[in-house]
VOGU-3710 file (C-alpha; in Angstrom, 3 decimals, decimal comma):
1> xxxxxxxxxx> -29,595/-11,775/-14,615  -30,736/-10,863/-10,821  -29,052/-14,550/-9,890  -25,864/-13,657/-11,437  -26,020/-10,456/-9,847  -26,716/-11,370/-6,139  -23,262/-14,182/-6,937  -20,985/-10,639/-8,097  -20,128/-10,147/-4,358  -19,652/-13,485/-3,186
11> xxxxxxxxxx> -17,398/-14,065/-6,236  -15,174/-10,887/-5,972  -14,542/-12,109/-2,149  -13,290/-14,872/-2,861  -11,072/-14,067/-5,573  -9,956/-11,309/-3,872  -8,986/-13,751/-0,838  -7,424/-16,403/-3,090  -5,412/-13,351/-4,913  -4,402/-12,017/-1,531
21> xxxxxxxxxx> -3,167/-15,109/0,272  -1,574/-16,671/-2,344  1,972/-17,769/-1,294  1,724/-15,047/1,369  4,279/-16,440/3,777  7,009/-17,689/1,064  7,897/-14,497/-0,744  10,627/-12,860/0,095  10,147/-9,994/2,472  11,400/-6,674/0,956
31> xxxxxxxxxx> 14,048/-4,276/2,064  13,095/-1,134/3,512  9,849/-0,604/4,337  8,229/-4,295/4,675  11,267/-5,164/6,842  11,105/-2,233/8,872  7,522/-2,322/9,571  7,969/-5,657/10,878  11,065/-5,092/12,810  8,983/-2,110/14,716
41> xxxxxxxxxx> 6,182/-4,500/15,578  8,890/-7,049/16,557  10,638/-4,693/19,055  7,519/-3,279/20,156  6,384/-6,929/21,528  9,959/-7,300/23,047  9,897/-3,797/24,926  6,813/-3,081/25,022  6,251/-0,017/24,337  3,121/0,565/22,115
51> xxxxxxxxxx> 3,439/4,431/21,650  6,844/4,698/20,168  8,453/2,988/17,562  12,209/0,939/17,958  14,496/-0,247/15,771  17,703/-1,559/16,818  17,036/-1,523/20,400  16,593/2,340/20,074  13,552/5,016/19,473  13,200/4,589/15,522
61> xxxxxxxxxx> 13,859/8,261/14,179  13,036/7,654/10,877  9,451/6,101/10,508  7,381/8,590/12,520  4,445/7,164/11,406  1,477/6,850/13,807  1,453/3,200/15,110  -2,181/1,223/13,798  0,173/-1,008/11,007  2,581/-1,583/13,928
71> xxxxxxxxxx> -0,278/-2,593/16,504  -2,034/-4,821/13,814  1,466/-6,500/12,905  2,049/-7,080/16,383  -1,478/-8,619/17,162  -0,578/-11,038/14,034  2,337/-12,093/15,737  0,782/-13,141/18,522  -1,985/-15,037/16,745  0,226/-16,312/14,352
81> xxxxxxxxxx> 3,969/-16,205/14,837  7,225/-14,564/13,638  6,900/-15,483/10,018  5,809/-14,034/6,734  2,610/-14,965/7,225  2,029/-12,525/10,176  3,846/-9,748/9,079  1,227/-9,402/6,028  -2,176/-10,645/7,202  -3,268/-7,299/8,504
91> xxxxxxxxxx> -2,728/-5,931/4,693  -4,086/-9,144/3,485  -7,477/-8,173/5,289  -7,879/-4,595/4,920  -7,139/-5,638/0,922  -10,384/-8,152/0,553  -12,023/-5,342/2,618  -10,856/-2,480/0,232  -12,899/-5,007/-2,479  -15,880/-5,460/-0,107
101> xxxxxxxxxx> -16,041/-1,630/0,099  -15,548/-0,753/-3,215  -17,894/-3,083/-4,802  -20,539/-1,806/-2,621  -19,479/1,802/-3,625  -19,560/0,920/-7,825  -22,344/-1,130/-6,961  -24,271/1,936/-5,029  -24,018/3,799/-8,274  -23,391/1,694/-11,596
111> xxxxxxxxxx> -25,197/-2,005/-10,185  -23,373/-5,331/-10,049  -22,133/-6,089/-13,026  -20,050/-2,787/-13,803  -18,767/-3,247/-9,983  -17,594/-7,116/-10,877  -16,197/-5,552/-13,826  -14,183/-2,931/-12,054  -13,079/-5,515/-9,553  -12,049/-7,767/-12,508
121> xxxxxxxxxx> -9,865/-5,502/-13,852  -7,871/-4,534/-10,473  -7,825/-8,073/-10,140  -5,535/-8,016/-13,703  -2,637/-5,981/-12,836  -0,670/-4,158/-9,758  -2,514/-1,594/-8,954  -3,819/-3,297/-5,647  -2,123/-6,524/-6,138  1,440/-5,171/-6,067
131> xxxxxxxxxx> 4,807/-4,158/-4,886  4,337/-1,678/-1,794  0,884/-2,351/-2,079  -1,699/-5,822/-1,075  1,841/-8,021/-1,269  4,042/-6,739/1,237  3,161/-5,218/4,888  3,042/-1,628/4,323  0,834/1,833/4,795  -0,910/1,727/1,827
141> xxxxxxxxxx> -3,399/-0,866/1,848  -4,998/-0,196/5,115  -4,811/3,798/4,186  -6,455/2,540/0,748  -9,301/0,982/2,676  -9,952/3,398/5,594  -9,657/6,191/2,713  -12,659/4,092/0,466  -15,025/3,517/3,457  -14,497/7,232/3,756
151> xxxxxxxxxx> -16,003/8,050/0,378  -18,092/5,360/1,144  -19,966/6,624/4,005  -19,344/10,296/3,057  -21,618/9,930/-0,078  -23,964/8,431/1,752  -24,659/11,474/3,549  -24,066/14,083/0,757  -26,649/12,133/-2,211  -28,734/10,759/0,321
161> xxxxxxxxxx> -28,856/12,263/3,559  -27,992/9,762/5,640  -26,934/11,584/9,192  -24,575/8,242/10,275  -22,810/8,362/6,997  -20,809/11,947/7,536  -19,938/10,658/11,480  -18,325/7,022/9,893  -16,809/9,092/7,332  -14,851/11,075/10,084
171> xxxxxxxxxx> -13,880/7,967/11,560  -12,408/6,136/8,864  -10,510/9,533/8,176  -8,754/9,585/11,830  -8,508/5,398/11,020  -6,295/6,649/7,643  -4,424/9,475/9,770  -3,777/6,772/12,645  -2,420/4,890/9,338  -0,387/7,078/7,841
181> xxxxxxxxxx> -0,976/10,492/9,457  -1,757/13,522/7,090  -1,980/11,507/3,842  -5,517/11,222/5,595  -6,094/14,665/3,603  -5,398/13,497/0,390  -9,020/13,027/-0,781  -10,749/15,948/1,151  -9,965/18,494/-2,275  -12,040/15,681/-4,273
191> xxxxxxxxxx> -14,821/15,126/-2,254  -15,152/19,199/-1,725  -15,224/19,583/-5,486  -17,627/16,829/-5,660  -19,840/18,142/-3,087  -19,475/21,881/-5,314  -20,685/20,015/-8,100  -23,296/18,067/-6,859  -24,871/21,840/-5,657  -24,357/20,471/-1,608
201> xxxxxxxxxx> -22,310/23,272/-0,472  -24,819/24,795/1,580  -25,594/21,300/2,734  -22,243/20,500/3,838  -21,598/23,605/5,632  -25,335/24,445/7,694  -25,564/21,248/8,684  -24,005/21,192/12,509  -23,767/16,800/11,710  -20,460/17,813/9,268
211> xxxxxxxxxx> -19,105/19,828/11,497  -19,863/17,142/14,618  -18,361/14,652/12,410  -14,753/17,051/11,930  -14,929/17,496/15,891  -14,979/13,880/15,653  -12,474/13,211/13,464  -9,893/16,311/14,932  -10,487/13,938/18,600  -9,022/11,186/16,674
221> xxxxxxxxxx> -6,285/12,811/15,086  -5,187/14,906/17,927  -5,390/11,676/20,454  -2,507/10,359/18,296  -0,762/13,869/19,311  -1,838/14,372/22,530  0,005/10,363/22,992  3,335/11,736/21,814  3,235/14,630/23,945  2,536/12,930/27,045
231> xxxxxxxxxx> 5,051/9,947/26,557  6,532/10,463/22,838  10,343/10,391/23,222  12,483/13,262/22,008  15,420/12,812/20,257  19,445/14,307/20,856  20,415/12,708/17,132  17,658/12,042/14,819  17,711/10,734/11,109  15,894/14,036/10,106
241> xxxxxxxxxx> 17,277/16,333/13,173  13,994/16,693/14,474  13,631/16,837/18,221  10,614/14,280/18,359  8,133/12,380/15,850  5,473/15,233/16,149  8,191/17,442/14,361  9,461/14,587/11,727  5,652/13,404/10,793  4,487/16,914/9,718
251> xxxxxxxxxx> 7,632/19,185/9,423  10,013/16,659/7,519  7,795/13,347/6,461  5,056/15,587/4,785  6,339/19,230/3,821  9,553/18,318/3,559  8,905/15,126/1,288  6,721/17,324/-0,934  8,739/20,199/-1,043  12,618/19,671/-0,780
261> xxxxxxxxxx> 14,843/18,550/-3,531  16,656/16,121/-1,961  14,537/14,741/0,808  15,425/11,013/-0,730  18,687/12,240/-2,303  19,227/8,709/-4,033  16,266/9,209/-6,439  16,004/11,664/-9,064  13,432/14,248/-7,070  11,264/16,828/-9,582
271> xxxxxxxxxx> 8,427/18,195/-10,419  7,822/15,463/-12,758  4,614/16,426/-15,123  4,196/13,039/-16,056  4,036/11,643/-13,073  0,470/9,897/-13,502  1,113/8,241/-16,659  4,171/6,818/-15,164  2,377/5,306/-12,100  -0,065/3,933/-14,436
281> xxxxxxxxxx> 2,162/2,540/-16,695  3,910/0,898/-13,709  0,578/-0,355/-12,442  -1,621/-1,186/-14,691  -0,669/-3,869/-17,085  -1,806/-2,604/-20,564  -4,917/-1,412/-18,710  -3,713/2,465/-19,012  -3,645/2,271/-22,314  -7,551/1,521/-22,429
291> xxxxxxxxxx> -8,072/4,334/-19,941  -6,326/6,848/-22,295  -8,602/5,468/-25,130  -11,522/6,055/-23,037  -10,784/9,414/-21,324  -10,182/10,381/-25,220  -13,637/9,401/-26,362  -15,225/10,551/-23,277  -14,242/13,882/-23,694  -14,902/13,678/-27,354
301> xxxxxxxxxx> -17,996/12,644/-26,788  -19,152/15,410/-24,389  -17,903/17,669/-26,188  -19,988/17,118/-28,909  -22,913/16,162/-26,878  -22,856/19,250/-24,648  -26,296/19,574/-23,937  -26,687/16,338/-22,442  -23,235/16,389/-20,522  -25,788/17,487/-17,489
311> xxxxxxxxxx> -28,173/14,665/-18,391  -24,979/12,232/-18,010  -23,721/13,520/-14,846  -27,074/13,987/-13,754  -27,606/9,759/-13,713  -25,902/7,244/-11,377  -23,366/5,866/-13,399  -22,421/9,516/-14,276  -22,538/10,641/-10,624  -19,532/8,104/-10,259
321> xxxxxxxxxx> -17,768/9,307/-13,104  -17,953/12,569/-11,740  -16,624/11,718/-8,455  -13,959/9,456/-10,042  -13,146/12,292/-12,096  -13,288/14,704/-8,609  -10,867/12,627/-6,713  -8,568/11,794/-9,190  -7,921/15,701/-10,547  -6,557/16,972/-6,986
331> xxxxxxxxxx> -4,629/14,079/-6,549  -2,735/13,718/-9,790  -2,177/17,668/-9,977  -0,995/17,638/-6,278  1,422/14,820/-6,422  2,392/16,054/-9,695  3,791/18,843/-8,413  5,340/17,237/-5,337  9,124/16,759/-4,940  8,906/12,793/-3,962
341> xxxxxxxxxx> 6,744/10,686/-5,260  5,991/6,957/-6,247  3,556/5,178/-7,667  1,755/3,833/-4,734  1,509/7,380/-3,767  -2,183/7,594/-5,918  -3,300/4,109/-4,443  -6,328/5,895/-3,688  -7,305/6,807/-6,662  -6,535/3,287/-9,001
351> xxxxxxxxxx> -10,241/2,193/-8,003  -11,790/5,465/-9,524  -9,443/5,072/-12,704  -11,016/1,495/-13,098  -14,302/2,593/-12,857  -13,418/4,782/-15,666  -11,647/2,670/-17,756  -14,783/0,121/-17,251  -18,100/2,986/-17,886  -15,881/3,584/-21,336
361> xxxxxxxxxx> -15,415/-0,010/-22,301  -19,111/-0,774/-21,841  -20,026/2,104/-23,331  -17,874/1,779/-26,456  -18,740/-2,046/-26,305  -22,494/-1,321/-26,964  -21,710/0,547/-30,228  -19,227/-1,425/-31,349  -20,040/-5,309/-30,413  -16,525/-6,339/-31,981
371> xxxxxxxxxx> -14,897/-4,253/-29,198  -16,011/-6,457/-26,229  -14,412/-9,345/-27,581  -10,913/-7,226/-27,648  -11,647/-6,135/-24,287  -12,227/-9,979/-22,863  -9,019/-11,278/-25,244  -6,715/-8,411/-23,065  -8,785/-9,802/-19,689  -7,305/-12,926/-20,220
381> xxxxxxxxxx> -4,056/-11,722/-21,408  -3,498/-9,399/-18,044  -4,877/-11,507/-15,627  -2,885/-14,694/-16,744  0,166/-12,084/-16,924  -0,672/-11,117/-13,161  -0,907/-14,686/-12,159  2,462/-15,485/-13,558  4,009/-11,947/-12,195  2,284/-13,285/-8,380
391> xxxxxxxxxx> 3,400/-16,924/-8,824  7,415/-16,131/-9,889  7,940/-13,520/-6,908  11,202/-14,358/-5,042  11,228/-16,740/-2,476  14,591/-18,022/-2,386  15,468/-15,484/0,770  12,715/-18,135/2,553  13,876/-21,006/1,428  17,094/-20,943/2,359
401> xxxxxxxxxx> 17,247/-19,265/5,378  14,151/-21,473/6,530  15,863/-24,652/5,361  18,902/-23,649/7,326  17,108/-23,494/10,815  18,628/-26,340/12,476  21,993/-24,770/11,304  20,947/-21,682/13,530  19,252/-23,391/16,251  22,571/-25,432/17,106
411> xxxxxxxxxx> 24,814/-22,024/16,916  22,651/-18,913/17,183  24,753/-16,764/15,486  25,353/-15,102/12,536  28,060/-13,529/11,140  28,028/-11,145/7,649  29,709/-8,942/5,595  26,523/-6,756/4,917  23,166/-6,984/6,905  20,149/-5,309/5,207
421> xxxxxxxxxx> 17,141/-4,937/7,310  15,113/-7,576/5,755  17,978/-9,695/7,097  17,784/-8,245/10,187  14,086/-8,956/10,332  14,604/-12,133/9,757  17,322/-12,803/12,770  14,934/-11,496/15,089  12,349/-13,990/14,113  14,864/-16,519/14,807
431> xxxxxxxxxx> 16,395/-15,286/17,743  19,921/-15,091/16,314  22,944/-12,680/17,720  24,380/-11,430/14,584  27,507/-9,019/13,900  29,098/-7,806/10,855  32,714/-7,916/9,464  33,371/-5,236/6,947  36,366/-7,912/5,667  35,368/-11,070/3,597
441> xxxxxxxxxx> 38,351/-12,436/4,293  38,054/-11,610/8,193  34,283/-13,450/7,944  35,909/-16,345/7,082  37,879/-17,120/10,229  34,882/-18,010/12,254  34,566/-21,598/12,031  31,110/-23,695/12,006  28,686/-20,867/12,545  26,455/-19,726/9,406
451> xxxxxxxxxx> 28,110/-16,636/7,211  26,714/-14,893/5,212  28,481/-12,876/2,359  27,708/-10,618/-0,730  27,912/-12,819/-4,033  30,922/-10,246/-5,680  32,661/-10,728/-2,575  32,660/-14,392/-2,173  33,440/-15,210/-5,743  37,109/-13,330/-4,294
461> xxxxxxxxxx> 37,515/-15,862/-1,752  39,561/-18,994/-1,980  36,524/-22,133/-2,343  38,103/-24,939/-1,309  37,327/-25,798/2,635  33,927/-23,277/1,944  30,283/-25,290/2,314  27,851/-23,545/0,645  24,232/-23,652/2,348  22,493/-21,442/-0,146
471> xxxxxxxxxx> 22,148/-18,595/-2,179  19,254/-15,551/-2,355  18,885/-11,937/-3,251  22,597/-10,742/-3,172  23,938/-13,066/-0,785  25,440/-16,396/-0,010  24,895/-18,604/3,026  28,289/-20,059/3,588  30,116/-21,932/6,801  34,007/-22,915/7,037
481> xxx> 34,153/-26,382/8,816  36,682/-26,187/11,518  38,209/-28,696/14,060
//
């Protein structure tokens, strides 16, 4: 058993690199936030300007986001190019990072084997492997990782006293608010309640390290502010009507998101009280189902085993649990509550929830041997599910626009009816001038350059004397040979 055990690691990298890069520059690169995060990086190479964020040529009013995504996407273009590929590498390797981190953290507590397990399971469904998430270059990923070498290091200190742990817990916490600013918080209520239960109160609060460590962390944070104030630019017309990102990061990205009715007026915004059961079921693949069955007969069980609740809690495995149990409550009930939310939103918190779901399986699987066999049969089920679900992404935005580059090379223009910004994204990598004609019709009076127009509208147009060079997402490639 100690062989297998010391091959766990090795084993979970390496899936969790094949899992990551697979097809990684073909998919299609999503609207809104992929394509915008790559479209900041893009301008910030061409003006360079590293503190503030562009798009269209002008200081980007809506993402007020502090810049480490933009910086790492840029660096990837440089190593690597104006592609696909580049824009998601950075997420690519804070994801097989997140599962270096978090195997070491189940590991710390439950061994090997329940941390392959756990991986196993994330490995099964989209969780981490998803939409917003490990497949596309967005926030959540690196603030996933920063957030887990966080909890990392901070239980290092606060079960075993190690001094270095509380200052590289502080650091990874200014890394996640140089991410994505004050979602940085979002597991300091957990890891407070965990500390309360573990009795380290006192601990936390005489010892002058934990309070080093928030000096520490308060340096990072405010050198992000202290940035915008010296050369942030303000703003005359903003997306938000905020007078410069300080204001739109805290006054309308955070309180206003989580408080305000219609801060994204084209989704349904409410206190929605099943909000965690609908990320999971979004997430999860099945795998929710087994975590309700298992929070069941956990509590069940407790409850009529209270004198040895302590005892349980009192043991590794249990002191995971309990912190699982710590982070997730704060977060669920918070988010819960908030006015905007989506799935992603509890990334943090999907690692804990497999831990969970795993302690119950093995725990039911040892009383009832028939149970285990289930348990591998829905394995195989989710993970060959999630391999299909990763394998049929869309890629036919890639393949035709890439199959059309010596089209653009020869004009370097585009005209279209509608350009959406992973569109737009795209013409910068390829150095294209591109306009847009509100009139199908109109569009088709330029002669032998590449159009591009919205499937409804050209099924109005007359076909003959119209070349087709490909269809994707919502959109034809077309060109009009002229003389």
């Amino acid at each position: 058993m100690k062989f297998y055990s010391r091959i766990y690691f090795p084993l979970v990298m390496i899936l969790a690199a094949i899992l990551c890069f697979y097809r990684i520059g073909v998919r299609n690169v999503s609207e809104w936030d992929e394509a915008h995060n790559g479209i900041n990086a893009f301008e910030m190479l061409k003006n360079g300007d590293y503190i503030n964020l562009y798009f269209g040529g002008q200081p980007d009013t809506w993402n007020a986001k502090p810049p480490l995504l933009t910086w790492m996407i840029a660096l990837s273009y440089k190593l690597v190019g104006f592609n696909e590929t580049a824009l998601r590498l950075p997420v690519a390797i804070c994801c097989i990072l997140f599962f270096a981190y978090f195997f070491k953290l189940v590991e710390r507590f439950a061994g090997s084997t329940k941390a392959l397990f756990t991986c196993l399971l994330l490995f099964s469904c989209k969780a981490i492997l998803g939409w917003h998430m490990a497949l596309n270059g967005d926030y959540d990923v690196p603030l996933l990782l920063f957030l887990t070498a966080s909890i990392y290091h901070y239980v290092q200190f606060i079960d075993e006293g190690k001094s270095r742990g509380i200052y590289l817990a502080a650091i990874f916490t200014g890394l996640a608010f140089y991410t994505k600013g004050p979602a940085a918080f979002m597991c300091a209520p957990g890891l407070l309640l965990y500390t309360a239960f573990r009795g380290k109160a006192g601990f936390l609060f005489r010892n002058y390290r934990a309070w080093l460590s928030l000096l520490i962390f308060f340096m990072i944070a405010g050198s992000w502010v202290l940035l915008l104030t010296l050369y942030g630019k303000t703003f005359d017309n903003s997306f938000y009507g905020s007078k410069n990102n300080i204001e739109t990061m805290f006054v309308y990205d955070t309180y206003q998101r989580m408080t305000s009715d219609n801060f994204e007026p084209w989704q349904k915004s409410d206190a929605d009280h099943w909000y965690l059961f609908h990320a999971l079921d979004a997430t999860m693949n099945l795998w929710n189902y087994v975590f309700y069955l298992v929070a069941a007969v956990g509590l069940y069980t407790l409850w009529r085993n209270k004198k040895n609740a302590l005892t349980f809690f009192s043991t590794l495995s249990g002191r995971l649990v309990l912190l699982a149990v710590c982070i997730l409550l704060p977060y669920a009930l918070l988010l819960t509550f908030a006015k905007t939310k989506h799935a992603w939103y509890i990334a943090p918190a999907f690692g804990f929830i497999a831990f969970i779901t795993v302690e119950g399986i093995m725990y039911m699987s040892q009383r009832w041997s028939p149970f285990k066999w289930m348990i591998a049969a829905l394995f195989a089920f989710t993970f060959l599910r999630h391999l299909h679900y990763l394998h049929t992404l869309p890629a036919d935005m890639h393949t035709v626009l890439n199959k059309n580059n010596p089209v653009f090379q020869r004009h370097a223009t585009v005209v279209a009816t509608y350009i959406p910004q992973h569109m737009v994204l795209y013409f910068n990598w390829l150095n294209l001038n591109f306009s847009r004609t509100e009139d199908a019709n109109e569009i088709i009076r330029n002669k032998n350059i590449p159009l591009i127009v919205e499937k409804e509208k050209l099924q109005a147009l007359p076909q003959n004397n119209i070349q087709s060079l490909g269809c994707f997402d919502h959109f034809c490639m077309i060109m009009v040979p002229g003389s």
